[in-house]
PABA-582370 format. One record per residue (C-alpha): x, y, z; residue number from 1; chain. Coordinates in nm, 3 decimals. Layout:
// PABA-582370
{east=X; north=Y; up=Z; n=NUM; chain=A}
...
***
This chain:
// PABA-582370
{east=-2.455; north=1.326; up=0.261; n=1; chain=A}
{east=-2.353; north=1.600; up=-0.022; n=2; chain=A}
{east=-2.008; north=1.535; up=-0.065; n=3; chain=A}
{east=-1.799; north=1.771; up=-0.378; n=4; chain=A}
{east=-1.511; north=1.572; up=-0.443; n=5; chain=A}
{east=-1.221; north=1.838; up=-0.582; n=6; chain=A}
{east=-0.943; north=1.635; up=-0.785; n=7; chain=A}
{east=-0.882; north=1.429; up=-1.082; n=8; chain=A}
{east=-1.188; north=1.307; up=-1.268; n=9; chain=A}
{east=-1.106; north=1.121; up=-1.541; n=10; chain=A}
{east=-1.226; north=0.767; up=-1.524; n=11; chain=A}
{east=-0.921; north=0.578; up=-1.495; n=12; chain=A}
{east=-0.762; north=0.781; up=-1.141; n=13; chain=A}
{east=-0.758; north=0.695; up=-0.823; n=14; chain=A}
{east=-0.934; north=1.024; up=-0.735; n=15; chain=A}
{east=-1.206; north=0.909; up=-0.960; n=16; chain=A}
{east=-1.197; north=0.541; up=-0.785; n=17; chain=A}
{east=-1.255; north=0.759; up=-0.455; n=18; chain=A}
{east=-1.555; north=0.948; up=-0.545; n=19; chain=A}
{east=-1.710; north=0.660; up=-0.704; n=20; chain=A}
{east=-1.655; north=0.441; up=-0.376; n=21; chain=A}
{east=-1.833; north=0.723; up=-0.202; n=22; chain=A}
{east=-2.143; north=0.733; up=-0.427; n=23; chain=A}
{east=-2.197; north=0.336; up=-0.399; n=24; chain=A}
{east=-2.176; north=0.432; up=-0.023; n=25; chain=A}
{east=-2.508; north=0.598; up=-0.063; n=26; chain=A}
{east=-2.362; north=0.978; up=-0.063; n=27; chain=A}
{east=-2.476; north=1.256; up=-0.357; n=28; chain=A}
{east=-2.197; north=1.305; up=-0.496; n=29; chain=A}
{east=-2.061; north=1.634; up=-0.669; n=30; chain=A}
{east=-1.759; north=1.607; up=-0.897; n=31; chain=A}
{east=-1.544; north=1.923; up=-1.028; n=32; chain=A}
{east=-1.182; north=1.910; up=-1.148; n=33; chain=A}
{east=-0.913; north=2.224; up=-1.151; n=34; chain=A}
{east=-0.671; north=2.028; up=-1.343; n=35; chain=A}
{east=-0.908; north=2.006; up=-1.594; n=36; chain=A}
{east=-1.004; north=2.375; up=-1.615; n=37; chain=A}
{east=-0.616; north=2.473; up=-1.556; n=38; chain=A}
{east=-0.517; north=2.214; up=-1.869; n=39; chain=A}
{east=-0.395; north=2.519; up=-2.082; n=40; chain=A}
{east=-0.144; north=2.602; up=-1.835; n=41; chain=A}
{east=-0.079; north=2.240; up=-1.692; n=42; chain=A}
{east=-0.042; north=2.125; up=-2.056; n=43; chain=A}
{east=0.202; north=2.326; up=-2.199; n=44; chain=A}
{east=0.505; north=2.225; up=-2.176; n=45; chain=A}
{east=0.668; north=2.576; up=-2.057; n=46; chain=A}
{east=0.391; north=2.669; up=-1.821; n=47; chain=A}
{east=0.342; north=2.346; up=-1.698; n=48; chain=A}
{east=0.740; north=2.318; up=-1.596; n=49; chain=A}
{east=0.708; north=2.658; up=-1.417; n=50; chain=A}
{east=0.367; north=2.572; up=-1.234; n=51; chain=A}
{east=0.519; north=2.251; up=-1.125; n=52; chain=A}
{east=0.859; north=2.366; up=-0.982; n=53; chain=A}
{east=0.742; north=2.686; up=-0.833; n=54; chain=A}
{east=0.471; north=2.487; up=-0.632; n=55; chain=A}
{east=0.186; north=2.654; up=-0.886; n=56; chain=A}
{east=0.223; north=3.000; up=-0.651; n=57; chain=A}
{east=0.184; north=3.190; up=-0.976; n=58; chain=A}
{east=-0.193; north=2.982; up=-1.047; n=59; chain=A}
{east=-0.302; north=3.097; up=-0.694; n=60; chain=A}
{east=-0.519; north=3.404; up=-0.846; n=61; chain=A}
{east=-0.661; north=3.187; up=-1.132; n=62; chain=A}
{east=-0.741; north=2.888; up=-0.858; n=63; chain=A}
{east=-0.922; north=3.184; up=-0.650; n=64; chain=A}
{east=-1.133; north=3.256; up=-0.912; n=65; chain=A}
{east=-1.175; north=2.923; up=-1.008; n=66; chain=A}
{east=-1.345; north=2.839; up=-0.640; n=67; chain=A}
{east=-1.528; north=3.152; up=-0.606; n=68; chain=A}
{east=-1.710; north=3.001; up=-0.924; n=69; chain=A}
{east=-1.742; north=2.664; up=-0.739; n=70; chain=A}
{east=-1.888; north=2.899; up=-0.421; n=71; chain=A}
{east=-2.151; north=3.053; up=-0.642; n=72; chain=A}
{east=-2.296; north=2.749; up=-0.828; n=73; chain=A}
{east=-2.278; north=2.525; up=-0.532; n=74; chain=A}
{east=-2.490; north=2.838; up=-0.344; n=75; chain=A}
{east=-2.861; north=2.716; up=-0.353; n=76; chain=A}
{east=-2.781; north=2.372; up=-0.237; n=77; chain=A}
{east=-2.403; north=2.352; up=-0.060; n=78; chain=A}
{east=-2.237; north=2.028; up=-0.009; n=79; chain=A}
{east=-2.227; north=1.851; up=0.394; n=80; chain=A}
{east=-1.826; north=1.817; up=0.304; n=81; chain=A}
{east=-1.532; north=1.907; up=0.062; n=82; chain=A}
{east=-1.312; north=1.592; up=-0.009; n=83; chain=A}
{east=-1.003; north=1.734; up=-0.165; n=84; chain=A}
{east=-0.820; north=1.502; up=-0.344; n=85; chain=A}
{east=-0.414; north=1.575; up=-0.379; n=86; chain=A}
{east=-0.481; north=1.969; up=-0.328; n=87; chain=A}
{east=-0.172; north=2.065; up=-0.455; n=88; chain=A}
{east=-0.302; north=2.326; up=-0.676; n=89; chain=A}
{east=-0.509; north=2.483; up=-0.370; n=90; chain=A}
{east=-0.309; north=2.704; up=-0.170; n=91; chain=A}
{east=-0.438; north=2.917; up=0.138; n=92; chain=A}
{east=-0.657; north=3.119; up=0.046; n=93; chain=A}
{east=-0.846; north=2.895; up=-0.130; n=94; chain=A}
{east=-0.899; north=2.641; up=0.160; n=95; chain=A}
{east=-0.995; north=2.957; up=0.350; n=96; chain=A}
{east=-1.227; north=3.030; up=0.074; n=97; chain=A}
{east=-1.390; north=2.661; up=0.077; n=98; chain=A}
{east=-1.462; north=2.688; up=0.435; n=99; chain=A}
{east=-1.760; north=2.942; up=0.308; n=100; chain=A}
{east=-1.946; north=2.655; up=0.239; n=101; chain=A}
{east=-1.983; north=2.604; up=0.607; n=102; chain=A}
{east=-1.908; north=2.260; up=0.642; n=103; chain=A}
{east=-1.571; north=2.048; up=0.685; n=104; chain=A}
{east=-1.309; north=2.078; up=0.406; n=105; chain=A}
{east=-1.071; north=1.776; up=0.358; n=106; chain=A}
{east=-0.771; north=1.658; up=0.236; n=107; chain=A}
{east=-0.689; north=1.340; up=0.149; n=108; chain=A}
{east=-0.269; north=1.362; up=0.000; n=109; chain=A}
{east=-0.216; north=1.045; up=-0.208; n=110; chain=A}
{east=0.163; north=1.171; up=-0.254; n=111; chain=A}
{east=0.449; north=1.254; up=-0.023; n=112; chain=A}
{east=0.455; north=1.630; up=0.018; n=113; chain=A}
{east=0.669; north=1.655; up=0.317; n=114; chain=A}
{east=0.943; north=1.435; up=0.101; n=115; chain=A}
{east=1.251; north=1.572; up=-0.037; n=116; chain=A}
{east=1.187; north=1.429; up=-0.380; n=117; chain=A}
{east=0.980; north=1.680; up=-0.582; n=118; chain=A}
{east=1.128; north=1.995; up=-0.452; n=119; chain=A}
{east=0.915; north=2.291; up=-0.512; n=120; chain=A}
{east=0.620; north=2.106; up=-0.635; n=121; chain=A}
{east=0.364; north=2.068; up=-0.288; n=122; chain=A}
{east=0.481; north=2.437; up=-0.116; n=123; chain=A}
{east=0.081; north=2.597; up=-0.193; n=124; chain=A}
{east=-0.034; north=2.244; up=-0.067; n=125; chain=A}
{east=0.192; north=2.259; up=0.266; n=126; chain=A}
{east=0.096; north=2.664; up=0.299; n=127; chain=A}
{east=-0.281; north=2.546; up=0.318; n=128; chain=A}
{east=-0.233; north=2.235; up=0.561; n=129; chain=A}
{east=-0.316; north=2.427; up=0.904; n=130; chain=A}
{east=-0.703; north=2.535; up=0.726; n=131; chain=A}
{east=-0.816; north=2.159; up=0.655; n=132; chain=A}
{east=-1.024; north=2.013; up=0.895; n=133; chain=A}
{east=-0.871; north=1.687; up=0.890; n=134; chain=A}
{east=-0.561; north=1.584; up=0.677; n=135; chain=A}
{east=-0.552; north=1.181; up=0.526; n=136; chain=A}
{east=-0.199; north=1.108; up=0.444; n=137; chain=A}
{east=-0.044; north=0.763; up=0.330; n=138; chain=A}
{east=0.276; north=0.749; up=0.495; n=139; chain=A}
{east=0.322; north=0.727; up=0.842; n=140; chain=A}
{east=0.590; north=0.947; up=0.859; n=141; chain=A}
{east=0.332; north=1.236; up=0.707; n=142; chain=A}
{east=0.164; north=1.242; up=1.052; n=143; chain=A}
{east=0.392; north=1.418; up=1.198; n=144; chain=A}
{east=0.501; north=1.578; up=0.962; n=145; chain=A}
{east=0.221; north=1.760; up=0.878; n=146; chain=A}
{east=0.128; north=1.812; up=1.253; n=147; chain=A}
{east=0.457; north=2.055; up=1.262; n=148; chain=A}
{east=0.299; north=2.215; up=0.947; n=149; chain=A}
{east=0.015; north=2.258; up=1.144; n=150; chain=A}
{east=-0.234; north=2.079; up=1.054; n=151; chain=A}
{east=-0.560; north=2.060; up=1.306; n=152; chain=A}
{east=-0.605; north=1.695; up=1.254; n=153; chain=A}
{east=-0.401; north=1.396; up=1.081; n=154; chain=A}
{east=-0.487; north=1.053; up=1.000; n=155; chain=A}
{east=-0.349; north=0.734; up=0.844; n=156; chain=A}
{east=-0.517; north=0.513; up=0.640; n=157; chain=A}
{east=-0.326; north=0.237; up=0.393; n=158; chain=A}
{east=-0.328; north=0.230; up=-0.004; n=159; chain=A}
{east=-0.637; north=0.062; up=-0.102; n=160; chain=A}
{east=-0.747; north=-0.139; up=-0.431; n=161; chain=A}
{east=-1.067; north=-0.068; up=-0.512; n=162; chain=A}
{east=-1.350; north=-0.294; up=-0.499; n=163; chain=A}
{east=-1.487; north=-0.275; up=-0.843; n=164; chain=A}
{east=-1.199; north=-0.168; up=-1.075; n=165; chain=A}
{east=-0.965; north=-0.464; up=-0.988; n=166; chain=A}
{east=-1.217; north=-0.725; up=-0.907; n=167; chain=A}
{east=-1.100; north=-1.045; up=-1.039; n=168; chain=A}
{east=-1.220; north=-1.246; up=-1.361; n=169; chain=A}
{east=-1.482; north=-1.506; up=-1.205; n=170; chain=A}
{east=-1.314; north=-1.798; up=-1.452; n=171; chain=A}
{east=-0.969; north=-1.765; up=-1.476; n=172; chain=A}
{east=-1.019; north=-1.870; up=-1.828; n=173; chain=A}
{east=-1.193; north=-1.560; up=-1.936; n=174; chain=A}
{east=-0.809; north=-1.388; up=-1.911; n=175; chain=A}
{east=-0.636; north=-1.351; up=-2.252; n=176; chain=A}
{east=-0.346; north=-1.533; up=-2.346; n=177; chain=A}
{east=-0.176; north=-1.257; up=-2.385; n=178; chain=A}
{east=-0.208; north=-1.140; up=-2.021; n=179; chain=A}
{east=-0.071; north=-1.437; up=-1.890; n=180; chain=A}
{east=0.322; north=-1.503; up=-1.774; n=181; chain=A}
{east=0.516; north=-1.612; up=-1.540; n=182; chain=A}
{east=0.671; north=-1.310; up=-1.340; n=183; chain=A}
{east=0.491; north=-0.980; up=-1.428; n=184; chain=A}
{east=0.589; north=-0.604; up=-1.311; n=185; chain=A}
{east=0.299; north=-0.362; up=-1.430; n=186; chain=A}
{east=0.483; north=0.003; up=-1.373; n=187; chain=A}
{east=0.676; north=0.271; up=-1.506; n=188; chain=A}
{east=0.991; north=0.317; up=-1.544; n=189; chain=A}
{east=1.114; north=0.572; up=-1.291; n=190; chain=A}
{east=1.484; north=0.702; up=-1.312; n=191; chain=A}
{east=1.685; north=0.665; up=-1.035; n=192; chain=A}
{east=1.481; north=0.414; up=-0.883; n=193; chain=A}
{east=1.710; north=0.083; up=-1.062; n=194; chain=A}
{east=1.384; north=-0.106; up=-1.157; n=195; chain=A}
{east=1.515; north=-0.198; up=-1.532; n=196; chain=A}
{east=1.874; north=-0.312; up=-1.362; n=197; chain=A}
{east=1.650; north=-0.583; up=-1.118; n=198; chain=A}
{east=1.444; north=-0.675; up=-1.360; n=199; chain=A}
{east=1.762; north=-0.747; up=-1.585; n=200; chain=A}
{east=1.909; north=-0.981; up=-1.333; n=201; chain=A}
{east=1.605; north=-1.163; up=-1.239; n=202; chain=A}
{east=1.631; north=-1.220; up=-1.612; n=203; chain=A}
{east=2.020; north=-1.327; up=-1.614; n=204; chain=A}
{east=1.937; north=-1.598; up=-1.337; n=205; chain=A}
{east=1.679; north=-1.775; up=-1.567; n=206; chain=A}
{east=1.342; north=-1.566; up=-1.481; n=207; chain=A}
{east=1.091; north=-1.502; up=-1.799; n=208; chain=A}
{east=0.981; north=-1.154; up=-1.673; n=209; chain=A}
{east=0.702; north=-0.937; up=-1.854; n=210; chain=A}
{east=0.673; north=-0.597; up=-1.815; n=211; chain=A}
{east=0.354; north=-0.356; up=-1.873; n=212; chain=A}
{east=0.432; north=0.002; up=-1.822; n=213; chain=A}
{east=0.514; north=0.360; up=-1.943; n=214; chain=A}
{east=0.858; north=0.467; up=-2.005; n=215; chain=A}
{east=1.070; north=0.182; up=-2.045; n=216; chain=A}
{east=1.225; north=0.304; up=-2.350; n=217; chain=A}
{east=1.411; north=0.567; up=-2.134; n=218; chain=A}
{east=1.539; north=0.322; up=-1.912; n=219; chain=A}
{east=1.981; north=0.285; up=-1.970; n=220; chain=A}
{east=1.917; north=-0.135; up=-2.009; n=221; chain=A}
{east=1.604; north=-0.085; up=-2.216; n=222; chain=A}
{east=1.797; north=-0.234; up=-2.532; n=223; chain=A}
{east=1.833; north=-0.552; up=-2.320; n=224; chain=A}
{east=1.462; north=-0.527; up=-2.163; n=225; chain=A}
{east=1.294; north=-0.447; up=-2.487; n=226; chain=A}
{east=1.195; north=-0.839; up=-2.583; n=227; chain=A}
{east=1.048; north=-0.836; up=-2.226; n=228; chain=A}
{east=0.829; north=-0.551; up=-2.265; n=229; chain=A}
{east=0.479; north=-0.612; up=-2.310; n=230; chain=A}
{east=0.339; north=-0.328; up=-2.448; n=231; chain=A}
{east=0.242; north=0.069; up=-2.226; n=232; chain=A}
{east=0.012; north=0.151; up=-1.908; n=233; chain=A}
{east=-0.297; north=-0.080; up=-1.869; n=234; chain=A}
{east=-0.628; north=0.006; up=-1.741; n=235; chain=A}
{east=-0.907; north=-0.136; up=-1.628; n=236; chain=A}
{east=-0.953; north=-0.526; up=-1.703; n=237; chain=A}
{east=-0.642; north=-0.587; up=-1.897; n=238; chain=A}
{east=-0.485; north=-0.403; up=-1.567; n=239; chain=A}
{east=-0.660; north=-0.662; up=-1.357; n=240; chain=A}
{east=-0.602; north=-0.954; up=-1.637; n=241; chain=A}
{east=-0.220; north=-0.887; up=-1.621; n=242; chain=A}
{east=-0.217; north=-0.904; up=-1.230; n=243; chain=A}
{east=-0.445; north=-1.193; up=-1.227; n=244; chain=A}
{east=-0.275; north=-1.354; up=-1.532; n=245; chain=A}
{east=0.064; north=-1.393; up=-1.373; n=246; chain=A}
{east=0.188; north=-1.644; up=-1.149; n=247; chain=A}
{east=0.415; north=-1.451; up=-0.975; n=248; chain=A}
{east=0.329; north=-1.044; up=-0.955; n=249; chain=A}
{east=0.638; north=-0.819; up=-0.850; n=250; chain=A}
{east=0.549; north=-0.512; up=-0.608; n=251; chain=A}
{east=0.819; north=-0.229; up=-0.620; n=252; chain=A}
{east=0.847; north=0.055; up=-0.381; n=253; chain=A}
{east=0.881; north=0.436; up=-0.491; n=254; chain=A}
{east=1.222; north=0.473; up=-0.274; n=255; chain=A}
{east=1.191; north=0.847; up=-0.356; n=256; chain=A}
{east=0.846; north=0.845; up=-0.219; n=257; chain=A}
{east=0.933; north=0.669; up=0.117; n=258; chain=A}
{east=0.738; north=0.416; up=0.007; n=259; chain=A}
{east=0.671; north=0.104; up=0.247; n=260; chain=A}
{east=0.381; north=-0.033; up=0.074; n=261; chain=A}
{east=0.231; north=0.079; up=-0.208; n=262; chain=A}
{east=-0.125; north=0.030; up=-0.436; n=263; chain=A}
{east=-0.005; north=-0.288; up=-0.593; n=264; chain=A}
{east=0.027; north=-0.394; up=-0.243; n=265; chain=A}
{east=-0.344; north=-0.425; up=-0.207; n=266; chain=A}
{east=-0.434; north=-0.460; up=-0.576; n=267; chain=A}
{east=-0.258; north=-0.763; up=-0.659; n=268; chain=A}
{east=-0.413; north=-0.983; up=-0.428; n=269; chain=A}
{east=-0.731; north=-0.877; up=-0.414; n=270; chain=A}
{east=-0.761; north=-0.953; up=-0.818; n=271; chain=A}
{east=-0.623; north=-1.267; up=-0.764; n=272; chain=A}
{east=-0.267; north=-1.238; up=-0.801; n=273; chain=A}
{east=0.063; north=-1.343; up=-0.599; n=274; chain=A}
{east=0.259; north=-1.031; up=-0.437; n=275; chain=A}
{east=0.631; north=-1.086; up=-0.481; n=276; chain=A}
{east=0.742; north=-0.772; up=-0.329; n=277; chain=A}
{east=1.059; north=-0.599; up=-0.103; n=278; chain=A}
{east=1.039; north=-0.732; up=0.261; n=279; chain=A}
{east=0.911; north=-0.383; up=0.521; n=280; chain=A}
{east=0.809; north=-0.329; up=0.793; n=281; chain=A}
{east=0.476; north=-0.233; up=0.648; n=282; chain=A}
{east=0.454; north=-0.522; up=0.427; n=283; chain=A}
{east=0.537; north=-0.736; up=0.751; n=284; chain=A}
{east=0.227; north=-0.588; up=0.934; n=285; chain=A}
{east=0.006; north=-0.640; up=0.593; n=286; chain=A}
{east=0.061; north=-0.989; up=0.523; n=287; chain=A}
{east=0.230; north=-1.348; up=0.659; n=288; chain=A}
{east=0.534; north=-1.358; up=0.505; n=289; chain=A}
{east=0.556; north=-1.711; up=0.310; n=290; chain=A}
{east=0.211; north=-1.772; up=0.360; n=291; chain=A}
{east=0.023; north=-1.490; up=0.215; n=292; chain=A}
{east=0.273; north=-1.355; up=-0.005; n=293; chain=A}
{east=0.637; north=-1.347; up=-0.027; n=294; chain=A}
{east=0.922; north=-1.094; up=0.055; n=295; chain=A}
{east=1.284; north=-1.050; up=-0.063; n=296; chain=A}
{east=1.534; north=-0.836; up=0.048; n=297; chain=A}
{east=1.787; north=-0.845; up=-0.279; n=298; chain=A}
{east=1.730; north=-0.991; up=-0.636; n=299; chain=A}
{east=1.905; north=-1.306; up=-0.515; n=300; chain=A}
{east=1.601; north=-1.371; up=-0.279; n=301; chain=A}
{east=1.346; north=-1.250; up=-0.491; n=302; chain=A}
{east=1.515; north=-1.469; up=-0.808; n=303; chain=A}
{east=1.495; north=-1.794; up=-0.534; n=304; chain=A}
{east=1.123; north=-1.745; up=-0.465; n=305; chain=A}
{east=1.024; north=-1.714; up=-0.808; n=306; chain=A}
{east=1.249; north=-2.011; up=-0.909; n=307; chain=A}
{east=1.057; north=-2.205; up=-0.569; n=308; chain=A}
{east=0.693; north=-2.083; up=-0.618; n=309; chain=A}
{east=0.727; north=-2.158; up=-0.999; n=310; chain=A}
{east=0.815; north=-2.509; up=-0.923; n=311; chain=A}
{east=0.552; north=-2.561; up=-0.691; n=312; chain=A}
{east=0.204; north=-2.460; up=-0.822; n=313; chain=A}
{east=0.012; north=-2.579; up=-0.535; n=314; chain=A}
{east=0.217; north=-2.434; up=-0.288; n=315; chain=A}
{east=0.191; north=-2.038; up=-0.554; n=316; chain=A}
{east=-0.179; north=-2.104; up=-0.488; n=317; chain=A}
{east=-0.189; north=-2.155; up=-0.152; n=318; chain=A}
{east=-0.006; north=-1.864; up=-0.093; n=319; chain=A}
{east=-0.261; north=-1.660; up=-0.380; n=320; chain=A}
{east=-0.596; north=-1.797; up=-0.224; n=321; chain=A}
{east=-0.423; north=-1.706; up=0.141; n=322; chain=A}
{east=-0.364; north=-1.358; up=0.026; n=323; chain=A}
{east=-0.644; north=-1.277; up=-0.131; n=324; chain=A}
{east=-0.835; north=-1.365; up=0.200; n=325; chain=A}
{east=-0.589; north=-1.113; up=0.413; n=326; chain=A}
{east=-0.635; north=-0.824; up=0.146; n=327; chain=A}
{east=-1.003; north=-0.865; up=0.226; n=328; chain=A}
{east=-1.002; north=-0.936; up=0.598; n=329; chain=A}
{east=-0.752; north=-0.572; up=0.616; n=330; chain=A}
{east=-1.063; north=-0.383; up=0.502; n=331; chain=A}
{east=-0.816; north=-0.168; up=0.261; n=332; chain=A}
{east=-1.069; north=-0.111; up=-0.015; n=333; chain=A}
{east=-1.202; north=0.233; up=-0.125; n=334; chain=A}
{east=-1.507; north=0.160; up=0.026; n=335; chain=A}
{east=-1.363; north=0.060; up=0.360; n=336; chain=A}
{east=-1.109; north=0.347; up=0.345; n=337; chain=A}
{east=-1.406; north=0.625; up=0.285; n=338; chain=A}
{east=-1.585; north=0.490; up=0.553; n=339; chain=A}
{east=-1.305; north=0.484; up=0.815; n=340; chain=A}
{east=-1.188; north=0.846; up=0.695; n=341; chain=A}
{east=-1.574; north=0.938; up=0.736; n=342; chain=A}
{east=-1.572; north=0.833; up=1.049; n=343; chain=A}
{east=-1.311; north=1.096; up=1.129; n=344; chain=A}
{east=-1.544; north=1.385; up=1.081; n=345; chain=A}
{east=-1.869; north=1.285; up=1.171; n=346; chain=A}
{east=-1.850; north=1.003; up=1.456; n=347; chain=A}
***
């Protein structure tokens, strides 16, 4: 199948993980990314502000133009599909115009348009919704939703890892010293959310925590968190050596997102780590809890399973191996996801 993928394409997204999942599927795969071609106005730091909180209405004539180019060099030989990834720079009329190509146009939303947290941002996305042949959303909550938005079909499908990117190291001893600690959080720091102010008192009740990520320095206990801090964003294999490094891996929610589960979910067992995360419903349905991984409802719990699970290696990996195996039995890879989503359009 001729599949254009529409979204992110730089090497290190999950849009990219997506398209490349596809291709080792067996499909011809066509790549082409507006936020690349819009970078001038998504860059600047004026522009980009307005585009963002005015839902990028005022890019709508640039993105028409922008697919009537992807209309006429696609022309001699048209893709079987359109796999839209995030969309929320396409409003209406360019779904409408994607539909020339004759075949089904899809969405798959990685975010949580239908949220209250980033005001303005999705309203070209949601205006479009109804035109998609089939809408992939990420929260169950989003089925609905988008089914009073109009949308003509909606599916779930979980986060995935993705089978290549965060495969594990085959010798454990191949993973750098310096990717190796006790409890590890790889994230940003996202205000509002209180992730420097757990971390802190996981730290205060005897914890030695690492921490990977973007943005700490903004956080208000950062002063306090700073000989913690491990160094910015990781990619690739240090990504998967940090997860796979750890004894204990900590999975945050986005509570602003409506998160229930969330990427690291998946990602941290499958390359070999052990998810510490906060005890859903989702994460309930995911794994065994105390057998597979382990769940906390406060920083109290989650400071007494760390203390318990660092005491006790062979029970930690028990519980690793364990979850590594239910990660892969849940079929919540890229590959599996593309399939199932697939299967949605052409049964």
């Amino acid at each position: 199948m001729r599949i254009l993928c529409i979204g992110d394409t730089s090497s290190g997204s999950t849009s990219r993980h997506r398209c490349d999942a596809l291709s080792r599927l067996g499909h011809d795969i066509l790549m082409s990314d507006p936020e690349m071609d819009f970078s001038g106005h998504l860059n600047n730091r004026l522009l980009g502000a307005l585009h963002y909180r005015s839902g990028y209405q005022l890019l709508q004539a640039n993105v028409k133009k922008w697919v009537d180019d992807l209309l006429r060099t696609h022309s001699d030989s048209p893709p079987d599909l359109v796999w839209v990834n995030s969309g929320e720079l396409l409003g209406r009329q360019a779904v409408v115009q994607l539909k020339r190509f004759g075949c089904p146009v899809l969405l798959y939303q990685n975010d949580d348009p239908t949220g209250e947290r980033d005001g303005h941002r999705f309203d070209s996305l949601l205006k479009a919704i109804p035109f998609y042949d089939l809408c992939v959303v990420r929260r169950k909550e989003s089925v609905d939703e988008f089914r009073q938005l109009g949308a003509q079909s909606v599916h779930f499908v979980w986060m995935s890892y993705d089978e290549i990117m965060h495969r594990p190291f085959d010798d454990v001893e191949q993973i750098p010293e310096t990717f190796r600690s006790d409890v590890a959080f790889i994230g940003t720091w996202i205000k509002g959310e209180q992730r420097d102010k757990f971390l802190l008192a996981l730290i205060e009740r005897g914890l030695n925590i690492s921490v990977w990520g973007g943005r700490w320095q903004k956080a208000p206990s950062w002063k306090h968190l700073q000989a913690f801090w491990r160094g910015g964003a990781l990619s690739g294999r240090d990504y998967v050596a940090a997860m796979q490094g750890s004894k204990i891996a900590l999975g945050f929610l986005s509570k602003g997102n409506r998160d229930l589960h969330t990427r690291r979910t998946m990602e941290i067992p499958y390359a070999g780590g052990l998810l510490c995360a906060e005890r859903t419903s989702e994460h309930l349905e995911l794994y065994r809890e105390g057998e597979e991984a382990v769940f906390w409802s406060d920083v109290d719990e989650c400071a007494s399973h760390c203390h318990d699970l660092l005491a006790n290696p062979v029970k930690r990996e028990r519980i690793r191996q364990a979850g590594r195996q239910r990660v892969l039995a849940n079929k919540v890879g890229n590959e599996d996801i593309c399939r199932e989503i697939l299967a949605q359009l052409f049964p």
